[in-house]
FITIPA-649818 format. One record per residue (C-alpha): residue number from 1; z, x, y. Coordinates in nm, 3 decimals. Example, Ala and Ser with C-alpha at 12.3 -4.5 7.8 and 13.67 -1.06 7.14 Angstrom:
% residues 2
+-----+---------+---------+---------+
:   i :       Z :       X :       Y :
+-----+---------+---------+---------+
:   1 :   0.780 :   1.230 :  -0.450 :
:   2 :   0.714 :   1.367 :  -0.106 :
+-----+---------+---------+---------+
//
This chain:
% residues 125
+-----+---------+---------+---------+
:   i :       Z :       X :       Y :
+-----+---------+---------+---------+
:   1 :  -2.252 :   2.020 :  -1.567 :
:   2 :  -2.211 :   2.019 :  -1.201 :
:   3 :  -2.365 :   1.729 :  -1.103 :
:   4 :  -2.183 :   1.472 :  -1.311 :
:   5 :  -1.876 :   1.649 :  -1.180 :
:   6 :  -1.976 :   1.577 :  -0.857 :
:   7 :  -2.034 :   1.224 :  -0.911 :
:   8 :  -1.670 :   1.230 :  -1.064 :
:   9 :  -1.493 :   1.428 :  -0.760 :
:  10 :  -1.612 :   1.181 :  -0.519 :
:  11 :  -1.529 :   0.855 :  -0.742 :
:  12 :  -1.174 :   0.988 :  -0.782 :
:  13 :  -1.082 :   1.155 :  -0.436 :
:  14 :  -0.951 :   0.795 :  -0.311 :
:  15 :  -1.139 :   0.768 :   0.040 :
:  16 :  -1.416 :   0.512 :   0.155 :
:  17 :  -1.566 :   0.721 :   0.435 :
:  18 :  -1.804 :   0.878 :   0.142 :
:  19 :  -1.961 :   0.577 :  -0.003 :
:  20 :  -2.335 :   0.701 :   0.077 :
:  21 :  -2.206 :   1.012 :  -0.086 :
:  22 :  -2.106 :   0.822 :  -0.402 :
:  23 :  -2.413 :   0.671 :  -0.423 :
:  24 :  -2.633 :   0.981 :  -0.368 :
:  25 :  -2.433 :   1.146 :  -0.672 :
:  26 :  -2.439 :   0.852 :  -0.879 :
:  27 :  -2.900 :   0.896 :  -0.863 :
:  28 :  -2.836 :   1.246 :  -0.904 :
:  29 :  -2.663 :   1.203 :  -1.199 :
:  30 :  -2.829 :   0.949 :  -1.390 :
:  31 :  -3.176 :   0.904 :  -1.197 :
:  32 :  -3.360 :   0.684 :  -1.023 :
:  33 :  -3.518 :   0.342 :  -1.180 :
:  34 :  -3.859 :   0.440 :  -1.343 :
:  35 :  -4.183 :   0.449 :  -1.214 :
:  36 :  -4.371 :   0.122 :  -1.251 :
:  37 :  -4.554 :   0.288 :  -1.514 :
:  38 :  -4.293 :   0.397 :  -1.723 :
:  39 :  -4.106 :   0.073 :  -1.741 :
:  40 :  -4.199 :  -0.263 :  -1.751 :
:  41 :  -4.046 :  -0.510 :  -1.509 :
:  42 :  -3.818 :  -0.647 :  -1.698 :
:  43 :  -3.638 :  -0.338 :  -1.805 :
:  44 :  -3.672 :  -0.168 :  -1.457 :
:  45 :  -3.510 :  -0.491 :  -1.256 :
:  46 :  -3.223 :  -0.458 :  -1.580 :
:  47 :  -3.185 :  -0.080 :  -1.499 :
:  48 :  -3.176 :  -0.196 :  -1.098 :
:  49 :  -2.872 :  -0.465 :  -1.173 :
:  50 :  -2.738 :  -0.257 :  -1.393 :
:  51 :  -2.740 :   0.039 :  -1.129 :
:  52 :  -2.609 :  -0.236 :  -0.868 :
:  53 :  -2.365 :  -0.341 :  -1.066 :
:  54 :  -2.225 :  -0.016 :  -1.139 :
:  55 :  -2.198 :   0.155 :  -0.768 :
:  56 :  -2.048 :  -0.180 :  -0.701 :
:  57 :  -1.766 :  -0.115 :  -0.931 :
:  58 :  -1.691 :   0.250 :  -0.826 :
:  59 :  -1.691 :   0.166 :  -0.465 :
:  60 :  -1.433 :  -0.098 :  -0.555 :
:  61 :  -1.241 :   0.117 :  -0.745 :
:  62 :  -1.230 :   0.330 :  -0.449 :
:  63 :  -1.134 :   0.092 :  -0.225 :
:  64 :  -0.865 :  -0.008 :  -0.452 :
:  65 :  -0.721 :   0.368 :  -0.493 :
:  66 :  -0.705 :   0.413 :  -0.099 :
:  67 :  -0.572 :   0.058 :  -0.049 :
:  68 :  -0.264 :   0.155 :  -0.304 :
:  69 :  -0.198 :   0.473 :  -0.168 :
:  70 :  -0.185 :   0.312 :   0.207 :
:  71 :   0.055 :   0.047 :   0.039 :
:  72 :   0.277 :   0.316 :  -0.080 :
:  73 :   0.224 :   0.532 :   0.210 :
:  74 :   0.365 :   0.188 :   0.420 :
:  75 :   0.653 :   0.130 :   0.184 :
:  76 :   0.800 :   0.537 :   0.227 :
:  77 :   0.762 :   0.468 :   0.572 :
:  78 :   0.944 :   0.153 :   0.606 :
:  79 :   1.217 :   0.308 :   0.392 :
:  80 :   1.217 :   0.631 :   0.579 :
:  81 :   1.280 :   0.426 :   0.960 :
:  82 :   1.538 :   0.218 :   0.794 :
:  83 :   1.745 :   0.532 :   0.687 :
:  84 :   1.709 :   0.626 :   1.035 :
:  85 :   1.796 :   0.324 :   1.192 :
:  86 :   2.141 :   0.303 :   1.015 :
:  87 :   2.219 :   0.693 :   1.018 :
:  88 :   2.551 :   0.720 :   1.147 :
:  89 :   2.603 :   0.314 :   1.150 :
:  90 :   2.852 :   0.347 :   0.795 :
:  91 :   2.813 :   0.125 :   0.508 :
:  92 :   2.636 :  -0.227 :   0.560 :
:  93 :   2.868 :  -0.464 :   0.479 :
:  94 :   2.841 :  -0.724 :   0.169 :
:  95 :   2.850 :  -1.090 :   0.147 :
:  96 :   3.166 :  -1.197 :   0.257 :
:  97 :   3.339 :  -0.869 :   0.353 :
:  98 :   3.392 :  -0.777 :   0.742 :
:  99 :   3.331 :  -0.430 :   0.857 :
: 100 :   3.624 :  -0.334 :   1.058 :
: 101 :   3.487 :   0.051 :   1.156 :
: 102 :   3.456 :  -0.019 :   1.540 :
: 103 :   3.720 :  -0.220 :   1.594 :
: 104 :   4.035 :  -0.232 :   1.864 :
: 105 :   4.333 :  -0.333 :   1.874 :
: 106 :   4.322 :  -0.680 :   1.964 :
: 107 :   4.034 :  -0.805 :   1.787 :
: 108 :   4.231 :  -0.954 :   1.480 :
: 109 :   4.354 :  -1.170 :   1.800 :
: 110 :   4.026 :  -1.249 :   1.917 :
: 111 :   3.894 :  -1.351 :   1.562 :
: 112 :   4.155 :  -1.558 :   1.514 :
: 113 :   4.089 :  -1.751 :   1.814 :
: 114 :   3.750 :  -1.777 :   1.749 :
: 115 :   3.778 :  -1.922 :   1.412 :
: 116 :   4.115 :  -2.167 :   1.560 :
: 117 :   3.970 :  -2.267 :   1.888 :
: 118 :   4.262 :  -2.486 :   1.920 :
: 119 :   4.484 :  -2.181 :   1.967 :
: 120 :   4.758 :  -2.298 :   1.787 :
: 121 :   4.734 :  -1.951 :   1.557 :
: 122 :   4.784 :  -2.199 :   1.254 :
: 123 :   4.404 :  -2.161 :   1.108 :
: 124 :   4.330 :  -2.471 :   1.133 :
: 125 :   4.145 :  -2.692 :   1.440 :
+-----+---------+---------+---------+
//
């Protein structure tokens, strides 16, 4: 059955530049609304929302699929700069601890003065 497969290859293949596709497949497949003298009104302007309704949904669908894989296409990239960004940088400290990996001699000093501004070495101001 290759033409509801078609109509199934271009709902599930996750772009949005193929919506006139989409809708060409989705008449293909399951026909146009009847002729005015097949159908009366009523039922044709049903089988017309219905229609509506329906490439509505698979277009949304579509959008959906592309807009989740761009999410998660985002997010690896994020994560992938951020491994680059601290390659070579160590271990990121935690709350409370100090990294100590570049330091020189001398800066237990300097902290101390820092934190003591008083410079009377006791810890307190």
């Amino acid at each position: 059955m290759p033409v509801p497969a078609s109509l199934e290859t271009i709902a599930r293949n996750r772009q949005t530049n193929d919506l006139p596709a989409l809708t060409d497949a989705y008449y293909r497949t399951f026909g146009p609304v009847p002729a005015a003298t097949d159908a009366d009104r009523l039922t044709r302007d049903l089988m017309d929302v219905d229609d509506a309704l329906a490439l509505g949904t698979l277009k949304t669908l579509k959008a959906s699929d592309q807009s989740g894989d761009l999410i998660l296409q985002s997010g690896n990239r994020i994560e992938d700069e951020a491994r680059q960004a601290r390659a070579g940088f160590g271990a990121i400290p935690y709350r409370g601890e100090h990294s100590r990996q570049h330091s020189e001699p001398g800066d237990d000093a300097e902290d101390a003065r820092r934190h003591d501004p008083s410079g009377s070495g006791s810890g307190r101001p």
